[in-house]
N, C-alpha and C positions, 0 to 999 in steps of 0.2 A: 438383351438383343434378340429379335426374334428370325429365325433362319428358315426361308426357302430353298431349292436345290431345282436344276436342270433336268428333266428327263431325256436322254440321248434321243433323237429325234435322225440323225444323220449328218446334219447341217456341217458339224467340225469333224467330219466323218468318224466319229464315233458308236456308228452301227458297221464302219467298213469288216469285213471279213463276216460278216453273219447273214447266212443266207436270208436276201428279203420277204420270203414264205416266215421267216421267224422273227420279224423285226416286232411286229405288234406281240407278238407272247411278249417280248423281250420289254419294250417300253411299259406294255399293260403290265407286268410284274414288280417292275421299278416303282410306276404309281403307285400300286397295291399297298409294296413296300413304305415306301412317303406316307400312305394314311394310316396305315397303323405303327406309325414310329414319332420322331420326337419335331417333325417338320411341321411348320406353317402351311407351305404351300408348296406344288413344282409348279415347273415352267418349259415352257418352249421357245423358240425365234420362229420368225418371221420370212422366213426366208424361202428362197426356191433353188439354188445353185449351192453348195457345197463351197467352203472355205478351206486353205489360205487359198485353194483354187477350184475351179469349176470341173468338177468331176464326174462319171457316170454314177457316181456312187448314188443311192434315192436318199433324197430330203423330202421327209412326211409335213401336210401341210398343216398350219398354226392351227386354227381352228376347227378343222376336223379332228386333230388330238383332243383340241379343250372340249367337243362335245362328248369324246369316245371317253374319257379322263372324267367329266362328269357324272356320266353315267354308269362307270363302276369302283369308284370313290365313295364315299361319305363323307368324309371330314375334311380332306385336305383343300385349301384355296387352289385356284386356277388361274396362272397368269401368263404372259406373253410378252417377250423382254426384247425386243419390242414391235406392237402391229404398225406395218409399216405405213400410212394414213392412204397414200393413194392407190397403194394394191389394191382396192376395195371403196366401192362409192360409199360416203362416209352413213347417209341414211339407210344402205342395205350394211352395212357394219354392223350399226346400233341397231337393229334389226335383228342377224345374226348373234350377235354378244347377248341380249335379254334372252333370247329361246333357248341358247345355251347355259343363263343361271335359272331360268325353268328347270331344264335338265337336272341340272346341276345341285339344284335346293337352295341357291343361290350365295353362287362361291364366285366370283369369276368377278377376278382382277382385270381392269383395260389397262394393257403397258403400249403405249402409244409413241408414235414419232415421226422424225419428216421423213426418213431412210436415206441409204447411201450407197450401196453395192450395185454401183453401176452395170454392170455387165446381166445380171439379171432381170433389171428393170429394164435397157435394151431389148434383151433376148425374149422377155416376152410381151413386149408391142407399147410398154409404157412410155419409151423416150427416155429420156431424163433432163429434167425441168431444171431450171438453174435453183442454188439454194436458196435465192428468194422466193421464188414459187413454189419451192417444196415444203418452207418454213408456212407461209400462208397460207396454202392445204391443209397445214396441220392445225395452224389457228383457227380456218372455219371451219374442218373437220370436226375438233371438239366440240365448237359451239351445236352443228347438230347434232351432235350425241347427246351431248349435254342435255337440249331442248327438250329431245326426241324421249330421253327415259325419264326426263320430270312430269312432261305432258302429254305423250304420247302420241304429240306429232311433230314434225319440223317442219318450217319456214327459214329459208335464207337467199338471198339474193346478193351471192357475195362475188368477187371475181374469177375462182375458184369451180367455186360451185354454186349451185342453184336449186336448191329444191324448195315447193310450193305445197305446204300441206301433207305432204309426207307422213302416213299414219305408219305407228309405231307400238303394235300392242299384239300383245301382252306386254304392259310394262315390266322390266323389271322386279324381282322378289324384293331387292335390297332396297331399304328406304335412300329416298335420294338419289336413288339410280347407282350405276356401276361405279366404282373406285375410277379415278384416273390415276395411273403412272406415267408422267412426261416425262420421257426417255432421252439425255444427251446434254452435253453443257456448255453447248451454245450461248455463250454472255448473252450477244444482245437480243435475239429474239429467241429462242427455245427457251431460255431462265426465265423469260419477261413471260411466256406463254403459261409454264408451270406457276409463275407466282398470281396467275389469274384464274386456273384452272383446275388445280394439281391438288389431289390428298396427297400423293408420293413424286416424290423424285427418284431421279437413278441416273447419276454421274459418276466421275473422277473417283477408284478409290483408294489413291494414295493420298498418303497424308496432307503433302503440299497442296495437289489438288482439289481434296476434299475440302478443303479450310477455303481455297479463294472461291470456287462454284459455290459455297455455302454464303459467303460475305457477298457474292454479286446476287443471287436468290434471295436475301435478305434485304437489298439496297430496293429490288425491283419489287418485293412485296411491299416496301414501304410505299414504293410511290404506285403504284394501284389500290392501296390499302386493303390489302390483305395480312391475313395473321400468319406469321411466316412461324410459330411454335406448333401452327395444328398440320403444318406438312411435314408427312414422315422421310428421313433422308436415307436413301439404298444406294448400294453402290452392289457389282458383282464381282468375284473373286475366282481366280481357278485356284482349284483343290491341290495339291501335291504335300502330304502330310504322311508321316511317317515317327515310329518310337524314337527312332535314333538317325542321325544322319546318315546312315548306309540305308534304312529304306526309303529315304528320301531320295536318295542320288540312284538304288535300284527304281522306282516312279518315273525319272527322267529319263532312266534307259530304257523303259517300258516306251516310252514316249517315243523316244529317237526311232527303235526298229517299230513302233505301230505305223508311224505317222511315213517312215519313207518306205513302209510296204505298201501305204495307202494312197502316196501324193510325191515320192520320190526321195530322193538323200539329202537334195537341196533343202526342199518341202520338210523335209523331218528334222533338220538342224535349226532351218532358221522355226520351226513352231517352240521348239524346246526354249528355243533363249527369248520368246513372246512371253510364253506362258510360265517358263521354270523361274518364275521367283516374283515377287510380288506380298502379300500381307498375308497369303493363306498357305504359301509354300514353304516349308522347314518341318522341323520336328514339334512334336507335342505342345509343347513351351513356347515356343516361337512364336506359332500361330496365334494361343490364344492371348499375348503379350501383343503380340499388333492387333489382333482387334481388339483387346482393351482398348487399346492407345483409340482407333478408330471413333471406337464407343463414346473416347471423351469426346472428340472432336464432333459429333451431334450424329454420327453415322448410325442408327439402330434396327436396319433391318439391311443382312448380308444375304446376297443372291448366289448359291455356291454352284460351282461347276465342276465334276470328276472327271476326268478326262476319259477314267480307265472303266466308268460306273458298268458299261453293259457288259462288261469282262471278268469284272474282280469289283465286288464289293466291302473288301476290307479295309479301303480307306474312308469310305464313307462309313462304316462300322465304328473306326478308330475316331473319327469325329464324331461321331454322336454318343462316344459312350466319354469322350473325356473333354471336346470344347465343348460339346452345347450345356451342358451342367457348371463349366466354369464359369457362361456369359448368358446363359437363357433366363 
């Protein structure tokens, strides 16, 4: 199994309480961290507004990390879980994304999608398109991407968008242009999008779910004929890992007083029972018994997320010295 992790960014306000003069030490450390240890890749969202609510707290933006992140890295991949297709006209995207795996020596994963957090996409002048116009943005969004880092230019005359000759260069380092990531599990059009488009996926990652997104991913490569073995299947996980079950259940009470010091006592109860349990949260054994299980089911790249990471690095410590050697 091969494992990426989150860099706190602010978005799950997971930079709350740290003075914003220190947020970049704090992130640039974390990266650091990730390349000289046992990770594939980090990651960031997409976002502009703070979750479960909209807060003053600073959310740092996606791709100004992935350049800053490229540029004092070496090793680790750079990905974005997920860009959200119409924040950004999709030709100046592909645009953006190539200059940054120049930066970068060319690491840099595209995690792409229609998006959904309404209230941000409001608040800053987007509207919000119904989900069929947001899903068709994303389908001829690819397509110029796609065009744009094979050939180094786009053309599309689509209802969406429109761009004519659109020069795109420096191509991309990576043969083939950028990786896509199609982010979401949308049966009938985000799956149909990924089985046309997609080196990766990144859905559903409970079991149940993993199994029918994987059979309907499957149905929809068959009929575009696509080879649905050469797309890699992600899903992402929140962290809460611990030796024994008292530091497990000490994790969630980290949780409870972080989160309603940050967003309220409502805000901190209902994140805890969101996020406290799921395939990556229990003791030692636990965890790496569910992602086995995962692993059967065709799941092979985990997207992990520490709630506590810009705080306390010992859970992410405790993962890497005893799951990733069990499943890597």
């Amino acid at each position: 199994m091969r494992f990426g992790h989150f860099v706190p960014q602010g978005w799950r306000l997971d930079l709350a309480g740290i003075d914003p003069a220190e947020h970049w030490r704090t992130m640039s450390a974390l990266a650091l961290r990730a390349d000289a240890g046992p990770w594939e890749s980090i990651w960031v969202y997409d976002h502009f507004h703070t979750v479960p609510v909209p807060t003053d707290d600073a959310t740092h933006e996606a791709w100004t990390l992935m350049s800053a992140f490229g540029a004092i890295t070496q090793r680790v991949r750079l990905g974005q879980m997920c860009t959200c297709m119409a924040y950004r006209n999709p030709a100046y995207l592909a645009k953006v994304a190539a200059t940054v795996d120049h930066v970068s020596g060319g690491r840099v994963e595209m995690g792409i999608g229609a998006g959904w957090y309404e209230h941000e996409w409001r608040a800053y002048g987007y509207g919000f398109p119904s989900a069929g116009d947001r899903l068709r943005a994303l389908d001829e969004g690819v397509q110029i991407m796609s065009q744009a880092w094979r050939t180094g230019s786009a053309t599309l005359d689509g209802r969406i968008y429109q761009v004519d000759g659109a020069i795109v260069r420096p191509l991309p380092l990576q043969e083939n242009g950028i990786p896509l990531w199609i982010a979401g599990g949308g049966e009938k059009v985000t799956l149909k999008i990924a089985a046309k488009y997609a080196q990766y996926t990144n859905f559903d990652g409970t079991p149940e779910g993993f199994a029918q997104k994987s059979e309907l991913l499957a149905a929809h490569c068959a009929d575009v004929g696509t080879d649905y073995g050469a797309i890699v299947r992600s899903a992402n996980y929140n962290v809460l890992i611990g030796r024994d079950e008292k530091e497990v259940e000490d994790r969630k009470a980290w949780m409870v007083d972080h989160y309603t010091k940050a967003a309220g006592a409502e805000q901190g109860s209902t994140i805890v029972s969101r996020y406290g349990s799921g395939q990556a949260v229990g003791t030692v054994e636990q965890v790496i018994e569910n992602l086995t299980k995962m692993q059967g089911l065709g799941m092979t790249y985990a997207i992990l997320n520490f709630p506590e990471l810009a705080y306390d690095t010992s859970g992410i410590e405790l993962f890497e010295q005893q799951v990733i050697p069990a499943l890597g």
